[in-house]
N, C-alpha and C positions, 0 to 999 in steps of 0.2 A: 502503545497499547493498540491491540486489535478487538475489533468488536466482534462478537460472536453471529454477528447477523450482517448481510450485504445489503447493496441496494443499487437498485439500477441510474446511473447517473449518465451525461453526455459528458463526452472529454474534448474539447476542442482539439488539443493538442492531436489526437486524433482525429482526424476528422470529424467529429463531431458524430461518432456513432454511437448508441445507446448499448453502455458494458455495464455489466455485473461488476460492484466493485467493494472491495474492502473498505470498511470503514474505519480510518485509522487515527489517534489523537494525539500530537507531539507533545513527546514529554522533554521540551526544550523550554528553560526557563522564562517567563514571560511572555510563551504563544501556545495559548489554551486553544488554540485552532483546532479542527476535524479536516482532514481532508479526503482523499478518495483515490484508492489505488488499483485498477481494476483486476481480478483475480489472474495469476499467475504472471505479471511484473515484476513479482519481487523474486530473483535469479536465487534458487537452493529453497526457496518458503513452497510447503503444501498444506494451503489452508484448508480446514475443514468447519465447514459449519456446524455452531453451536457450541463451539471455544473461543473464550477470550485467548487472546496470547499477548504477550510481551515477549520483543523480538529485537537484537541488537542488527542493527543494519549499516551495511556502507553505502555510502552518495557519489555516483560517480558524475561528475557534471559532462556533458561532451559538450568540447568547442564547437565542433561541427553537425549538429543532430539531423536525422533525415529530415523530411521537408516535412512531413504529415506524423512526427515524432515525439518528445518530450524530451529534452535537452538533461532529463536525470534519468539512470538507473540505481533501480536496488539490489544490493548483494543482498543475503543472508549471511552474516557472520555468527547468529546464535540464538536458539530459541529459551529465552530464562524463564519462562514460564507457560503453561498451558492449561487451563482450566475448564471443566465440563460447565459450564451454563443452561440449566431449565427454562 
């Protein structure tokens, strides 16, 4: 699930520069976690603020990730839902 609202966060993995980022909540059984995906990471998604979504996505891990990177991307494989939030 995608939050309908961003928020400025630093990402190490990036060099630690302060991104705009989605806020996102795994719906993976037993990690009720939030994390943070800074806008347009996720390869095929155009988020637009002030919709929640729920989004099927692939994980691609790389063995080898640049030096100032994040060792995952996201595909988009499917948007199942998108909702107006006030």
């Amino acid at each position: 699930m995608i939050s309908s609202k961003t928020e400025k966060k630093i990402i190490r993995e990036f060099n630690e520069t302060n991104f705009e980022c989605m806020i996102v909540s795994k719906i993976i059984p037993f990690s009720p976690d939030l994390f943070f995906i800074p806008l347009g990471r996720i390869y095929g998604f155009e988020y637009q603020s002030g919709y929640r979504y729920e989004i099927k996505v692939q994980v691609i891990h790389l063995a080898n990730p640049p030096q100032d990177a994040s060792n995952e991307i996201y595909k988009l494989k499917s948007v199942l839902s998108k909702e107006k939030v006030d």
